[in-house]
KOLNU-119905 format. One record per residue (C-alpha): y negated, x, z; residue in one letter. Coordinates in steps of 0.1 Angstrom, whole numbers, padded with zeros to 4 digits, always signed. Layout:
N
YXZA
...
***
This chain:
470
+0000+0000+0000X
-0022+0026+0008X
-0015+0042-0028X
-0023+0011-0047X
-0060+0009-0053X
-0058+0047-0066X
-0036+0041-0089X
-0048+0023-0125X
-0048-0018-0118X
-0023-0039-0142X
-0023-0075-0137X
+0004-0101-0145X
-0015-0135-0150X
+0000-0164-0139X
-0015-0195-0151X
-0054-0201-0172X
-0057-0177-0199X
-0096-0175-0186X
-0086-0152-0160X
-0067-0128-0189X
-0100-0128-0208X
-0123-0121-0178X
-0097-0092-0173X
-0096-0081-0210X
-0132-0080-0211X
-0132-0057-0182X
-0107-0035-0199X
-0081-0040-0173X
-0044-0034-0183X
-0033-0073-0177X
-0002-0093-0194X
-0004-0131-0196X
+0031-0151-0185X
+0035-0181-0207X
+0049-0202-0180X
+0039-0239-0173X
+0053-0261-0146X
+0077-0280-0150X
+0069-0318-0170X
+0084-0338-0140X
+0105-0326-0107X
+0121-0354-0092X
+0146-0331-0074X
+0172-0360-0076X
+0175-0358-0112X
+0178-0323-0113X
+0209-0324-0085X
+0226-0345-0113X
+0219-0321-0138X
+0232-0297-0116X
+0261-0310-0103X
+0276-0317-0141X
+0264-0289-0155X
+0293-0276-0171X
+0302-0316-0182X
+0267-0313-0198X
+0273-0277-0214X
+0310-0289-0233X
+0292-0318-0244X
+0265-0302-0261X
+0290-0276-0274X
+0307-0307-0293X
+0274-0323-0303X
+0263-0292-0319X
+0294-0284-0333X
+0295-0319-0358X
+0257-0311-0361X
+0263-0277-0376X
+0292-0289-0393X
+0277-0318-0417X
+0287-0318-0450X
+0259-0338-0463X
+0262-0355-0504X
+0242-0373-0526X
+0268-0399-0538X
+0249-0430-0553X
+0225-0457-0550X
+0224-0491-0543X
+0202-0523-0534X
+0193-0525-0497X
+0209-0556-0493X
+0242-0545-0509X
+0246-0512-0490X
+0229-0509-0460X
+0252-0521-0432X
+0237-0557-0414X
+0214-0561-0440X
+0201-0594-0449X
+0176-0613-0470X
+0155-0624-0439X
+0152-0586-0425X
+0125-0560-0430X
+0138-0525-0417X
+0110-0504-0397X
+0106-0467-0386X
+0105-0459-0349X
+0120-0480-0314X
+0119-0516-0317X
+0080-0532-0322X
+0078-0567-0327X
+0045-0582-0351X
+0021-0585-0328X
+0026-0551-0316X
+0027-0529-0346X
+0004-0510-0357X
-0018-0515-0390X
-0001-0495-0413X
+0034-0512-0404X
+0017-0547-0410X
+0003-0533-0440X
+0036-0521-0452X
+0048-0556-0443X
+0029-0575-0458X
+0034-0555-0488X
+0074-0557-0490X
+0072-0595-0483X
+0050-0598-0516X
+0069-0576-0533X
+0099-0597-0523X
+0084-0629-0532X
+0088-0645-0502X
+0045-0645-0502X
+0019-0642-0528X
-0010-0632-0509X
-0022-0612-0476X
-0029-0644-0457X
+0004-0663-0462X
+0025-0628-0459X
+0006-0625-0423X
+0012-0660-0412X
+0046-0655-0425X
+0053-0621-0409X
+0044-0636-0375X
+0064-0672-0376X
+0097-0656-0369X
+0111-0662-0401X
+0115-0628-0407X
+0135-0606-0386X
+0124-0567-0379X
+0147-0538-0370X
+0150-0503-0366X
+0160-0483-0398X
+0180-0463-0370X
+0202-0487-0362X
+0210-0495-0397X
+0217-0459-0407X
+0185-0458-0425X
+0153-0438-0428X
+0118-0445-0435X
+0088-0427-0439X
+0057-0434-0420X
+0057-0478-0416X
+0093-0470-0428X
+0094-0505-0439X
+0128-0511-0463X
+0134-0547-0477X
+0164-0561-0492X
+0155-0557-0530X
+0147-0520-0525X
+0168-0493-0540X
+0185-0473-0516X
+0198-0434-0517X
+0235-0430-0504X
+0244-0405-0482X
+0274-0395-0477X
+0290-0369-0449X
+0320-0355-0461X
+0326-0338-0424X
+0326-0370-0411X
+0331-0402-0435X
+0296-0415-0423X
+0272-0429-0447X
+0229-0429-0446X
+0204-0447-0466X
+0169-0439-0477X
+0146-0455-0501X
+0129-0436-0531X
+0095-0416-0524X
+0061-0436-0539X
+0043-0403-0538X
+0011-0401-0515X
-0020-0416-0515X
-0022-0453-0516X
+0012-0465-0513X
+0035-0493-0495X
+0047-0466-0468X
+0009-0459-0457X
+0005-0494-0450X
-0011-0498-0482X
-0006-0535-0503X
-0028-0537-0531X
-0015-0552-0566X
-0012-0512-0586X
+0013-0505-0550X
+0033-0536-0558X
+0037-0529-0595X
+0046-0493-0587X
+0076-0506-0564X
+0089-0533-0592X
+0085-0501-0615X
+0113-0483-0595X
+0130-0510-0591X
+0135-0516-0628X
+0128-0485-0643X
+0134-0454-0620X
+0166-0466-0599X
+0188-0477-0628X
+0182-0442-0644X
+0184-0423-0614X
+0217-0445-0605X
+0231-0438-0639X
+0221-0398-0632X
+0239-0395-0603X
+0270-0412-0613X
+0276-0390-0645X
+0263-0361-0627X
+0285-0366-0595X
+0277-0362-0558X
+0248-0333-0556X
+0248-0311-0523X
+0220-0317-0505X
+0222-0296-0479X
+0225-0264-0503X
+0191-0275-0520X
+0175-0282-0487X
+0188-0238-0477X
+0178-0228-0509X
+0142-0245-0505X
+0135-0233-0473X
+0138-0198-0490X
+0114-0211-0511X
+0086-0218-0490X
+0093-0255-0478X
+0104-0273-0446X
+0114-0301-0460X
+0090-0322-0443X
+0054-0316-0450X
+0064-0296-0481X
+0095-0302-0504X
+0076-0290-0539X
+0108-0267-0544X
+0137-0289-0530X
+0122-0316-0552X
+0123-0290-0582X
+0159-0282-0574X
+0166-0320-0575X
+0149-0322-0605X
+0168-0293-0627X
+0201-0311-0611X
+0187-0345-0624X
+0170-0338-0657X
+0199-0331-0679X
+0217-0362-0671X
+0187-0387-0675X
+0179-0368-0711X
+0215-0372-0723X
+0226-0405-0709X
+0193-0428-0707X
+0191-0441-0739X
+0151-0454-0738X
+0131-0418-0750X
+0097-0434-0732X
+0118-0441-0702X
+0130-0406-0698X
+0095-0396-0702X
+0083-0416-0678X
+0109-0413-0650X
+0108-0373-0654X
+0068-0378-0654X
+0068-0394-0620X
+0097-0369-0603X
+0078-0343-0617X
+0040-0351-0607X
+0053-0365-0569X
+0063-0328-0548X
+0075-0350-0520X
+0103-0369-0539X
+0132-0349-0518X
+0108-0361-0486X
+0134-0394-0482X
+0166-0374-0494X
+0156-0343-0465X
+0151-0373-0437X
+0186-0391-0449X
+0205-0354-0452X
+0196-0351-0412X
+0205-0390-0405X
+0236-0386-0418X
+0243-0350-0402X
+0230-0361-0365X
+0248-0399-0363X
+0280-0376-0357X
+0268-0365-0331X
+0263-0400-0312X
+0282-0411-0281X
+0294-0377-0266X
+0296-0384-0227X
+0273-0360-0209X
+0256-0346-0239X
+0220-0340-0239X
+0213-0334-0272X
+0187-0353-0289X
+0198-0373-0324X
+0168-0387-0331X
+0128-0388-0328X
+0110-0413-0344X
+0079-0431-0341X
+0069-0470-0352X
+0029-0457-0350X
+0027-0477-0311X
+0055-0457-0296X
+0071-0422-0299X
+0111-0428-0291X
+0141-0407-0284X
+0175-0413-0283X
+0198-0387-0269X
+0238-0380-0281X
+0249-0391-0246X
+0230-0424-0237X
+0242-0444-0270X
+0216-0463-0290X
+0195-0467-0263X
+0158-0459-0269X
+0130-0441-0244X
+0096-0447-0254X
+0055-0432-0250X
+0029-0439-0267X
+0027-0421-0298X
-0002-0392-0301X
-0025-0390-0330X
-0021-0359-0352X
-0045-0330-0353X
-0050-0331-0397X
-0070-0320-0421X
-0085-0355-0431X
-0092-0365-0468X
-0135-0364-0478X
-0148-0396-0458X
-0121-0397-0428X
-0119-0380-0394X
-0097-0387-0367X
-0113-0418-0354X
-0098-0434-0386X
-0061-0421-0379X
-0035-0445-0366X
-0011-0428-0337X
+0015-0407-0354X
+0042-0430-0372X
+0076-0429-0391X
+0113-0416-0389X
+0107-0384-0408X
+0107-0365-0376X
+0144-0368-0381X
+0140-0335-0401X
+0122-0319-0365X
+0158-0334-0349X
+0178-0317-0374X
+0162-0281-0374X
+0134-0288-0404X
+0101-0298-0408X
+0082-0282-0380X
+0109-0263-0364X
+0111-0245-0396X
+0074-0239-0402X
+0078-0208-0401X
+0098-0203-0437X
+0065-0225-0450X
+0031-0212-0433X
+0013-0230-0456X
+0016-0260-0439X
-0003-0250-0408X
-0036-0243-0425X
-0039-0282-0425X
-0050-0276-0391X
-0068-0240-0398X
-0039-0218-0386X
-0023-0186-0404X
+0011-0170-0408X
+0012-0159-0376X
+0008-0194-0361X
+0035-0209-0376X
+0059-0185-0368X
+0047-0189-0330X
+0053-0225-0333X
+0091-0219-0347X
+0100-0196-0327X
+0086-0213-0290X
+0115-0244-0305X
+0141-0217-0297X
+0134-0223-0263X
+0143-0262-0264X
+0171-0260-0287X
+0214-0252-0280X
+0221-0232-0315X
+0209-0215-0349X
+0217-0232-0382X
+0246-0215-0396X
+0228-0225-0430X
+0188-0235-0427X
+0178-0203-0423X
+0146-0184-0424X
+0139-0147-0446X
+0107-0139-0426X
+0130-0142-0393X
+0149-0117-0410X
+0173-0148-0423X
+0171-0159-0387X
+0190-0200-0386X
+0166-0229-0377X
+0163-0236-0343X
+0186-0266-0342X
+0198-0295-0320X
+0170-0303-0295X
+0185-0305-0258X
+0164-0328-0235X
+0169-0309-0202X
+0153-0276-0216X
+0124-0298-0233X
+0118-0309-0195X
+0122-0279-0174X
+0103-0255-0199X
+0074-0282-0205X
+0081-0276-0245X
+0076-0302-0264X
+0092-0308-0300X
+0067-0294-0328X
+0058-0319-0359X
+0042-0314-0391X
+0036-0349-0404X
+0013-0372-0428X
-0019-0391-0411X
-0021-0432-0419X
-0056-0451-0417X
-0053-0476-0382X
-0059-0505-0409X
-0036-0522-0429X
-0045-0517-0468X
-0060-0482-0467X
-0027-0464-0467X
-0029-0418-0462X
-0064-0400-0450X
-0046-0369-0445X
-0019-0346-0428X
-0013-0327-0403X
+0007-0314-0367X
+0012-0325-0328X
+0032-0321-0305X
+0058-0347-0292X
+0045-0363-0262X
+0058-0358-0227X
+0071-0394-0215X
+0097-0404-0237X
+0112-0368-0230X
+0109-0378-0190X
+0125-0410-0198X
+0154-0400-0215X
+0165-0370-0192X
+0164-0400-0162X
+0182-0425-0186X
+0208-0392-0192X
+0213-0392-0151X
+0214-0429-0147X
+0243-0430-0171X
+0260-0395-0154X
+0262-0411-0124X
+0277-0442-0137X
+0306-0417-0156X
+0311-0402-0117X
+0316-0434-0107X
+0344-0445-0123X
***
């Protein structure tokens, strides 16, 4: 003790980075310790956690293990109502937890009122509103049909439907076709050019793109979806070369077996001038390769994050299909000329699925470009990759990432570190206007909040102690 003040002072800082930069300036050799406190404590919980802990660490072993494992395929296409399993005519599939009408948001009325005219169950806004909210119409989950949707994630029964299948497995997903961005039905956008583009892939681009994939045969998504993250996508905020690998796969088969030259055209026109086409088919590759991973006693790996633009929910392997909800967060964007965040609607859709599945922002790091939505830079995105190796049980054995040195995704989110390490999933996402009709003002990142994490690592006890009991 008597020694120390001769010798030259080095700090360890433990807590606000102020007190690093007061050092810094000072020229004092100081380290800061990127530690928080715990997200919640309730001691009881953690006894649970505790006491099953090697229950807890099989399970994940297994959940991980079918993750890791999913063979994921491309094998057709089909009409919602003819494919999707508990489809029916009277049902409008949403993104996120259950919302009812007068809960959502305005982007998922928007989107609502859209499908119901393009259905032809209403031929204006008014009647589709008054419609939408006389419980005619039921609403569900995409999740618990199998399904995806971007953003309002709304999917009716006339829309044409990707089908996914997992050759690992034998399970199936579904996904619709990507509008492109802008003003579109998945923005909560409704306007007569949005409906005309829907009855145009209906008609035009789904038969051909049906007739594709059948002559081609069933196309490996998850090799496109490794190869593009070599080429500077996620798969979420960025698919411009997974949608060019679909194309070259595509292409040859809609030349030589769509007999219409101006439809060719046109269907290789819209692929070609929309980067986020393989958006849908990236969201329903990681449905298809989480849903193994369901219903695995103990397990406290997440299988999904999604978000109906009111609530952010979770749902964990071993709790079933049981959601845990907080509000959803809006996103820090760069907003289109005209907009700023007081025009954004809370983050919304099931594309953080990707996130769920290794992608998207836990692979930002293979796609930098993405964070300068927010002003950030190479060095940024990798710190935002690599801080979800903390929260996560593995490393893709195929997503991987060349500037890690080919390092695999960080992969299969487990609640219980989310919780004790206080960090939260990272997202890259797209921004929807709060009103119905406006549809995208931008893109951009957050953070998953807290609560819904909280939730679901008490909902994971409740149900341990009711698997002791027995």
């Amino acid at each position: 003790m008597n020694q120390l003040f001769e010798n030259e002072l080095k700090v360890i800082n433990i807590g606000m980075k102020s007190f690093k930069e007061t050092l810094d300036g000072l020229k004092v050799n100081s380290v800061q310790v990127d530690w928080k406190p715990p997200i919640f404590s309730d001691s009881n919980v953690f006894q649970v956690i505790n006491k099953n802990k090697d229950r807890i660490e099989s399970a994940n072993k297994e959940a991980v293990k079918r993750i890791l494992n999913a063979k994921p395929f491309l094998i057709g296409m089909g009409k919602a109502l003819d494919v999707i399993p508990g489809m029916k005519k009277n049902l409008l599939l949403h993104a996120g937890p259950p919302v009812t009408w007068d809960k959502m948001c305005g982007p998922m009325k928007g989107a609502v009122i859209g499908a119901l005219i393009y259905e032809g169950i209403a031929f204006g806004f008014e009647e589709a509103e008054q419609i939408a909210a006389s419980g005619k119409i039921d609403f569900s989950p995409c999740h618990g049909h199998s399904t995806v949707g971007p953003m309002a994630g709304i999917v009716s029964p006339s829309m044409p439907v990707f089908i996914l299948e997992n050759e690992a497995y034998g399970n199936k997903a579904y996904g619709t076709m990507n509008e492109g961005l802008g003003k579109v039905l998945r923005y909560g956008a409704f306007s007569s050019d949005v409906i005309e583009r829907l009855k145009w892939m209906e008609d035009v681009l789904y038969p051909s793109l049906k007739t594709s994939i059948e002559k081609s045969g069933k196309i490996d998504l998850k090799n496109i979806i490794a190869q593009a993250l070599h080429m500077g996508d996620e798969v979420h905020n960025r698919n411009r070369a997974a949608t060019s690998l679909l194309y070259r796969t595509l292409a040859p088969s809609i030349v030589k077996f769509v007999d219409d030259k101006n439809t060719v055209i046109d269907v290789l026109e819209f692929i070609n001038r929309n980067d986020h086409f393989f958006l849908n088919l990236s969201m329903a590759v990681s449905k298809v390769s989480l849903d193994p991973a369901r219903n695995i006693d103990y397990s406290s790996i997440v299988v999904v994050m999604a978000r109906n633009g009111t609530d952010f929910g979770v749902q964990l392997s071993g709790t079933g299909d049981e959601w845990f909800t907080g509000l959803s967060p809006v996103p820090d964007a760069l907003y289109f000329t005209g907009f700023t965040k007081e025009d954004a609607n809370p983050d919304i859709g099931d594309s953080s699925i990707t996130e769920t599945n290794g992608l998207g922002g836990f692979a930002i790091a293979a796609s930098p470009a993405i964070v300068q939505f927010v002003g950030g830079n190479t060095k940024d995105a990798v710190n935002y990759t690599m801080k979800m190796y903390e929260i996560t049980a593995a490393e893709n054995n195929v997503y991987k990432i060349p500037y890690l040195n080919f390092r695999g995704t960080p992969t299969g989110i487990d609640v219980i570190k989310v919780v004790e390490k206080s960090v939260l999933p990272f997202i890259d996402t797209g921004v929807a206007h709060k009103n119905a009709g406006i549809g995208q003002i931008g893109a951009g990142v957050l953070s998953a909040p807290s609560e819904p994490f909280i939730n679901a690592l008490i909902g994971l006890t409740n149900k341990i102690k009711l698997l002791m009991e027995k």
